[in-house]
KOLSE-977620 format. One record per residue (C-alpha): x, y, z; residue in one letter. Coordinates in steps of 0.5 Angstrom, whole numbers, plus 2048, in hexadecimal, padded with zeros to 3 digits. Layout:
N
XYZA
...
END
This chain:
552
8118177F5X
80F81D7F3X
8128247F6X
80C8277F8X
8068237F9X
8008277F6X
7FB8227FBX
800826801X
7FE82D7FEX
7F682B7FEX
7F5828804X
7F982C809X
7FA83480AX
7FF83480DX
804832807X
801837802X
80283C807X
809839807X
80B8387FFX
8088407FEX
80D842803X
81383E802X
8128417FBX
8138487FEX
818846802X
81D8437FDX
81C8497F7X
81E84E7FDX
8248497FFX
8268497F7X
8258507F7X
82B8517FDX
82F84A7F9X
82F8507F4X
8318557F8X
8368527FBX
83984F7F6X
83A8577F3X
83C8597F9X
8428557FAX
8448567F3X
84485D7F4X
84885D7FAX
84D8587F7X
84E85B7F1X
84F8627F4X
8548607F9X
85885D7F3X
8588617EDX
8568687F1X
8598687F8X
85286A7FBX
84F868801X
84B864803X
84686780AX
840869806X
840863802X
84285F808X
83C86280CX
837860806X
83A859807X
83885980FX
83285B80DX
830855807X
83385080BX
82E851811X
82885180CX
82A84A80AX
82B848811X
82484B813X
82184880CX
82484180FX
821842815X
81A843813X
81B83F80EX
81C839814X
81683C818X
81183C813X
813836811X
812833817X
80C835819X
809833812X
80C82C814X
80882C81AX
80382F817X
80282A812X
802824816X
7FD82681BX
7F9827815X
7FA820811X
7FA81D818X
7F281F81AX
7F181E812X
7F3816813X
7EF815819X
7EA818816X
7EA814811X
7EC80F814X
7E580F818X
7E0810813X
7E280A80FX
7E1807816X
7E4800819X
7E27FB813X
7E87FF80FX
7EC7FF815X
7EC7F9816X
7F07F7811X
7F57FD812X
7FB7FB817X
7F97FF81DX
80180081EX
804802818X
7FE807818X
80080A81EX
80780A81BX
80680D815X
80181381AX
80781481EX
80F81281CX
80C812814X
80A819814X
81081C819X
81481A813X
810821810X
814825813X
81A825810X
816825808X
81482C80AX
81A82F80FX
81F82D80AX
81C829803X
81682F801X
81B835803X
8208327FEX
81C8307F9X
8198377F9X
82083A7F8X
8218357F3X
81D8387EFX
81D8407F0X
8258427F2X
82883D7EBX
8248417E8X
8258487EAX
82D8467EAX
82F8447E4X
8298497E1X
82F84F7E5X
83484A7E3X
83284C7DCX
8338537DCX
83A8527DDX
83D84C7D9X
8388487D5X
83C8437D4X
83D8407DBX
8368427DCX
83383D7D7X
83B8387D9X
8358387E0X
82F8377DAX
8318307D9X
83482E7DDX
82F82F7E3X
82A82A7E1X
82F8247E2X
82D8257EAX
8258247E9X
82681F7E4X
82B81A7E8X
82681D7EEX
82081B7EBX
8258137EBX
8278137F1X
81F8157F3X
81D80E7F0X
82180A7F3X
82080E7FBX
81880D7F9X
8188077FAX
81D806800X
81880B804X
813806802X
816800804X
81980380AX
81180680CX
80F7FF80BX
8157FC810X
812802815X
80B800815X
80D7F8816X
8127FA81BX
80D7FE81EX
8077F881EX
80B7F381FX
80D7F6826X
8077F8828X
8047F0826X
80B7EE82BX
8087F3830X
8017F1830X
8027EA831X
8087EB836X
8047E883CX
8027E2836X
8087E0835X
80B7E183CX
8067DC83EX
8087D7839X
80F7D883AX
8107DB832X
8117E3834X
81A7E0833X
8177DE82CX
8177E582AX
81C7E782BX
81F7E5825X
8197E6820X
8197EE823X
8217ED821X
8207EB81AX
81A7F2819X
81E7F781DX
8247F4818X
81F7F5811X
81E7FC813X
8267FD815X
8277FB80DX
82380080BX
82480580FX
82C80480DX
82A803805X
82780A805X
82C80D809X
83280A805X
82D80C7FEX
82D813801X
835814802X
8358117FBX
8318167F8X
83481C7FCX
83B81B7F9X
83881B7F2X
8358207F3X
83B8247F6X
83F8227F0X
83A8257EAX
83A82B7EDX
84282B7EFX
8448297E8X
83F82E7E5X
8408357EAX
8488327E7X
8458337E0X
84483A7E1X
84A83B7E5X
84F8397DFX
84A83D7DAX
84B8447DEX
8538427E0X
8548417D9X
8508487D6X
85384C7DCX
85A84A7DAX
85884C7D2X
8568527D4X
84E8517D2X
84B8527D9X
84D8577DFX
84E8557E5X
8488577EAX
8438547E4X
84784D7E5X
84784E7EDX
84084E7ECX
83F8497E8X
8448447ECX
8408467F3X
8388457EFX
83A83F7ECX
83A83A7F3X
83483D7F5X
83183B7EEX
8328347EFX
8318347F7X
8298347F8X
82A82E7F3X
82F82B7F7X
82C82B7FEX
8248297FBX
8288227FAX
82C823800X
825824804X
821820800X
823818804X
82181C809X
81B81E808X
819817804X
817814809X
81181980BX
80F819804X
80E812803X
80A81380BX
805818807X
804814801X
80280E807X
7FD81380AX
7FA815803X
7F980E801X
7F580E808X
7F1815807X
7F0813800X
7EB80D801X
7E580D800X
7E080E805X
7DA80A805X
7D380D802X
7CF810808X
7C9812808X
7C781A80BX
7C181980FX
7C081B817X
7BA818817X
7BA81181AX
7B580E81CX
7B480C824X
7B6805825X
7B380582BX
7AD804827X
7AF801821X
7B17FB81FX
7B87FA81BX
7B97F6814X
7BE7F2811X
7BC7EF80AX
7C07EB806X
7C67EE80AX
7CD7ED806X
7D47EF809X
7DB7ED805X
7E17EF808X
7E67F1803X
7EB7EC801X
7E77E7803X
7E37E37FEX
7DD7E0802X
7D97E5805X
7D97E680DX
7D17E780CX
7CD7E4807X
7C57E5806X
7C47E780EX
7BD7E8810X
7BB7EB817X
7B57EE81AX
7B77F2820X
7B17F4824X
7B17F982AX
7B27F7831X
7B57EF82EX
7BA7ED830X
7BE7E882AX
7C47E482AX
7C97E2824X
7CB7DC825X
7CF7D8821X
7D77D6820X
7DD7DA820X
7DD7DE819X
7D67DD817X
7D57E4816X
7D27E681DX
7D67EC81EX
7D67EE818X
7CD7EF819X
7CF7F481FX
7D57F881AX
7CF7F7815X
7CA7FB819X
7CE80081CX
7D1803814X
7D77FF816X
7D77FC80FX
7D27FD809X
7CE7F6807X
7D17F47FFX
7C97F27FFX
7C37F3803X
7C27F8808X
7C17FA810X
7B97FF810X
7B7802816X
7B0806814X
7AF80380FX
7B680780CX
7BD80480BX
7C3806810X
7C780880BX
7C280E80AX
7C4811811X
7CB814812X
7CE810817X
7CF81481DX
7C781581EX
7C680D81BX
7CB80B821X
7C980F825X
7C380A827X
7C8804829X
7CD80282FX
7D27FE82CX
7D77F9830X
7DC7F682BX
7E07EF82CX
7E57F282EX
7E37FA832X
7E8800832X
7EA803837X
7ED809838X
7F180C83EX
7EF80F844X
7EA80C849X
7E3808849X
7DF80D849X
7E2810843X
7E180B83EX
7DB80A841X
7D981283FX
7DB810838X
7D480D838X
7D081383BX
7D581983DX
7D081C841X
7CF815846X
7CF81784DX
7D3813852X
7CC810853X
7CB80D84CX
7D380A84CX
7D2806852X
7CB80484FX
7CE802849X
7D47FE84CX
7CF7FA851X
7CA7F984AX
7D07F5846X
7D27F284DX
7D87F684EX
7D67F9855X
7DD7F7858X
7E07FC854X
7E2802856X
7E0808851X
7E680C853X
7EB806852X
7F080784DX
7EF803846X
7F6804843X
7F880583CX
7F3801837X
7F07FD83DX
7F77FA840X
7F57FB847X
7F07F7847X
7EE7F0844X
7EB7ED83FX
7E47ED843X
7E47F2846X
7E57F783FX
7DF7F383BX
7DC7F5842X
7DD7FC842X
7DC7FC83AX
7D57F983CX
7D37FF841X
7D580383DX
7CF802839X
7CB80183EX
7CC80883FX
7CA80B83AX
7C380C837X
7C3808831X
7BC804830X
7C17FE82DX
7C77F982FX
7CB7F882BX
7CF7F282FX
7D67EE82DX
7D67E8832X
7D47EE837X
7D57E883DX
7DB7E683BX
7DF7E5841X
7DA7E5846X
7D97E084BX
7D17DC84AX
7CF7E0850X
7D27E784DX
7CF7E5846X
7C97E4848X
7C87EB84DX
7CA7EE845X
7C57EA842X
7BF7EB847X
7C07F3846X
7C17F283FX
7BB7EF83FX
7B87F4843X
7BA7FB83FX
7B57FA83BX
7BA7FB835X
7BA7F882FX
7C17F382FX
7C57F082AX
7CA7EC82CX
7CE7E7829X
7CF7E282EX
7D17DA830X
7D17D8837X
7CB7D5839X
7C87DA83DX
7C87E0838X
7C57DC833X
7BF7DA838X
7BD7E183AX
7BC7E3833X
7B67E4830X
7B87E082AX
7BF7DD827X
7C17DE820X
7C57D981DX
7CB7DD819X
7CE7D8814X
7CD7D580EX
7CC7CE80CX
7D17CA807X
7CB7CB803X
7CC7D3803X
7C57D4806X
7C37D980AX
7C47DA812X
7BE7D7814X
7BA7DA81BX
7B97D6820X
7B47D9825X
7B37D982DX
7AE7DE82FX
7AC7DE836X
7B27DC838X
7B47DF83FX
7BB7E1840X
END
């Protein structure tokens, strides 16, 4: 685990801002460890050996230690805002990120343990910049400048400090080993928890069902009890380490105590010098002592951010950059020798598929679960780029259009359709923000979900309604918008014949080119043509079976 990440410094402000000004900070505490420490020799030393007083003395004291209180204080200040500061900006970088490698790469990401790395994960950094950075700055500025005035005074507790000072990194740099990977199991205990409950949570109305919600009890029990035995090994790792620690440098400040006792008594130093240096000598040691003390602390939110870099370090897909898309209301769309293969998986979930998409046609992918017609629709919108073949509009390749103007030309309705919380309406205007009231309540009764009122309540991703009704307000949210085509995952599943049949006549009538994947009957007989999607036991390629002129 490194101290600093330097990825940390690139990809946020806020952390360099912090780094110049905590190295600020710590020469200036440094500076006034000094002082003080000569202070306080001064005074004791003069009320010892000569009766002085000690009000001047004591004033200057006062005022030292007030600019380490202020120091401390902005320290604590500076350090929290960076942290906060930091967060924010790693967050948007991931959701970001996280959209432009789109649904293809966060399918195969676990929604929950993404979602808990983005929230409790990165919490864990504030204690790696209120605690951990300050004392590793301190670590490497007040040392320095301690046994640098120690020398001045008495050479040989200086270098007694010398050597003995590098035994903390050196059994720090140990106990670091052995807390990396703690922090990573005990990540990786979270993230399963979290996905695990959110799997529990989802399927609660399943289970209930089935009588099984009394079965999870205990599978939850033996998760919760894996991320309790991290979370206790690191904690047990961290007391452990902080009394090694502790020890070092208590038998090291004893070191340098007996050597100053020992040249004091024979008359070899005086008695301010060895004052000042019995005072210097824990302050060399401490940064070092609190570095390890803070660093199980801050561990956590190291291992976090590294998760988070993993994520903004993979590769976006190559796009392309132009904006100037043909217009598919007048141009027909091609799929050649398509091929899509999802990683980790050996067989292709597309292979050699070929599709000619006229304007204003109306086209159904049939074929068996899995045979890879969800996969055309992911195909065409950019979601996933084709190992071989390609999709040409206009005589170019969609991968040449930046795929916000290139999806701009689409209306999408997935297997499954999100829906955020707020009214119908809402999601709705997701589609088209600018639809009148007019245009709601025309989409609502084109996707056969009239009886819907547009101002009713939708619930945290769709709870309030069910299943039917979301693919429905999904549907109508296509609808609303201008896009010359559909693209249609089961749009009618759900709907009863009379329903679907309203759907399929305005499908029919929009004028727009729809392709859809569909298996009810009465889909597959609207279509202008129905593509087989699948391969044969021969590995041939989908065949195309045409029904032109079928009305719907």
């Amino acid at each position: 685990m490194k101290p600093l990440d330097p990825r940390l410094l690139r990809r946020a402000k806020a952390a360099r801002v912090f780094l110049v000004g905590s190295v600020v900070i710590g020469v200036a505490t440094g500076f006034f460890i000094v002082v003080q420490a000569v202070l306080l020799a001064h005074a004791i030393a003069g009320v010892v050996l000569r009766g002085d007083g000690v009000g001047r003395v004591a004033w200057l004291l006062v005022g030292v230690v007030v600019a380490r209180a202020v120091l401390v204080w902005v320290q604590e200040v500076v350090a929290q805002r960076a942290a906060a500061a930091v967060k924010s900006t790693l967050r948007r970088q991931v959701l970001e990120h996280s959209l432009k490698l789109g649904p293809a790469w966060l399918s195969g990401e676990r929604s929950s343990a993404l979602t808990t790395l983005l929230t409790k994960g990165l919490d864990d950094l504030d204690p790696y910049f209120a605690r951990y950075l300050p004392q590793l700055v301190l670590a490497a500025t007040v040392p320095a400048g301690v046994v640098g005035w120690m020398a001045t005074g008495d050479l040989i507790a200086a270098g007694t400090v010398v050597v003995t000072l590098p035994l903390i990194p050196v059994f720090m740099a140990l106990v670091g080993w052995a807390t990396q990977a703690h922090s990573r199991r005990r990540q990786h205990a979270l993230a399963v928890l979290a996905h695990h409950f959110s799997d529990v949570v989802a399927g609660l109305p399943t289970l209930k069902l089935f009588g099984r919600a009394k079965g999870q009890v205990r599978a939850v029990r033996e998760v919760t009890d894996r991320h309790r035995v991290a979370s206790m090994k690191s904690l047990r790792l961290a007391f452990l380490s902080s009394f090694v620690l502790e020890l070092l440098a208590s038998i090291s400040v004893a070191l340098v105590a007996v050597g100053v006792g020992l040249r004091l008594i024979d008359g070899k130093l005086g008695l301010e010098t060895a004052l000042l240096v019995l005072i210097l000598a824990p302050e060399a040691y401490l940064p070092l002592r609190q570095v390890g003390a803070h660093f199980h602390a801050s561990a956590d939110g190291v291992a976090a951010s590294e998760e988070v870099f993993r994520v903004l370090e993979t590769p976006l897909p190559e796009r392309g950059e132009r904006t100037d898309v043909p217009d598919l209301r007048v141009t027909p769309l091609h799929l050649h020798d398509v091929t899509v293969r999802y990683p980790g998986r050996d067989e292709p979930a597309l292979d050699g598929f070929d599709l000619d998409l006229w304007p204003g046609e109306v086209v159904a992918l049939a074929g068996p679960s899995g045979a890879g017609k969800s996969t055309v629709l992911a195909a065409v919108l950019g979601f996933v780029l084709p190992e071989r073949g390609m999709v040409i509009a206009g005589g170019s390749a969609a991968d040449e259009f930046t795929p916000e103007h290139w999806r701009r030309q689409f209306a999408w309705v997935p297997q499954r359709p999100g829906l955020r919380t707020g009214t119908i309406a809402d999601n709705i205007r997701l589609g088209h923000p600018d639809a009148t009231d007019a245009d709601v309540l025309r989409a609502l009764a084109d996707a056969g979900a009239a009886e819907l009122a547009p101002t009713q309540q939708v619930g945290e991703s769709g709870q309030l309604l069910s299943g039917g009704q979301r693919r429905r307000v999904a549907l109508a949210r296509a609808l609303v918008t201008e896009a010359p085509v559909l693209l249609l995952d089961e749009p009618t599943a759900g709907l009863d014949a009379e329903a679907e049949a309203e759907v399929v006549s305005h499908l029919r009538r929009s004028g727009r080119t729809v392709l859809l994947v569909a298996h009810r009957p009465a889909l597959l007989a609207a279509a202008d043509r129905v593509v087989e999607v699948g391969q044969t036991s021969l590995g041939l390629r989908p065949s195309l079976r045409s029904r032109a002129g079928v009305a719907g």
